[in-house]
N, C-alpha and C positions, 0 to 999 in steps of 0.2 A: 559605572554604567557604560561608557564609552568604549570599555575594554573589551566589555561582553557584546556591545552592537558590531565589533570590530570581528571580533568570534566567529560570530555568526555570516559574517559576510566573509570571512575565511573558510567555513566550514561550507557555505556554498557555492563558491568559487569551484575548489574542490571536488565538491561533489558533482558538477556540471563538467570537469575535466574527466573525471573519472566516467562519465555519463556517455562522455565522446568517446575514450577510448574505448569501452565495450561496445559500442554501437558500429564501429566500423568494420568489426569481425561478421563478414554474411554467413548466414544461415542457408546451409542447400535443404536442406527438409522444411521451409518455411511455414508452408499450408496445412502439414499434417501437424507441425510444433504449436500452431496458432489454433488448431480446431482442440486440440486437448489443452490447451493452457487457457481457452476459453472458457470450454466446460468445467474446465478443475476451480477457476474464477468464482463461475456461475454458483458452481454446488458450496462453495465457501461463503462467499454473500449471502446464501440463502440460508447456511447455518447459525452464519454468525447473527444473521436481521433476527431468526426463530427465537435463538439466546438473546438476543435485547430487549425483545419484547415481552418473553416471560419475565426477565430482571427486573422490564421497567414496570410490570402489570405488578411484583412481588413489592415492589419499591413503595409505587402510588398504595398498596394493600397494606403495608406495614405503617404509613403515614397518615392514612385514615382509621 
């Protein structure tokens, strides 16, 4: 158990180094990269929320 609590604070460490080094590369097209990576977000979320709620309306239907 200790190994794997160990793991995991390895694999976070890590990932928070990795986290910095992408982060210090600026982006000159900022504003236009943020308005389409919003929207592309946006349209994601709202597909994936549509697939949940029929799964879970299919879910609760199969269990009654």
């Amino acid at each position: 158990m200790n190994i794997m609590v160990g793991l995991v604070f390895v694999i976070i460490i890590v990932a928070l180094i990795a986290t910095l080094i992408v982060t210090k590369k600026p982006d000159e097209d900022y504003s236009g990269s943020a308005k389409r990576n919003t929207t592309n977000l946006t349209l994601i979320y709202a597909v994936v929320i549509f697939i949940a709620l029929i799964a879970l309306g299919l879910y609760i239907w199969r269990i009654l």
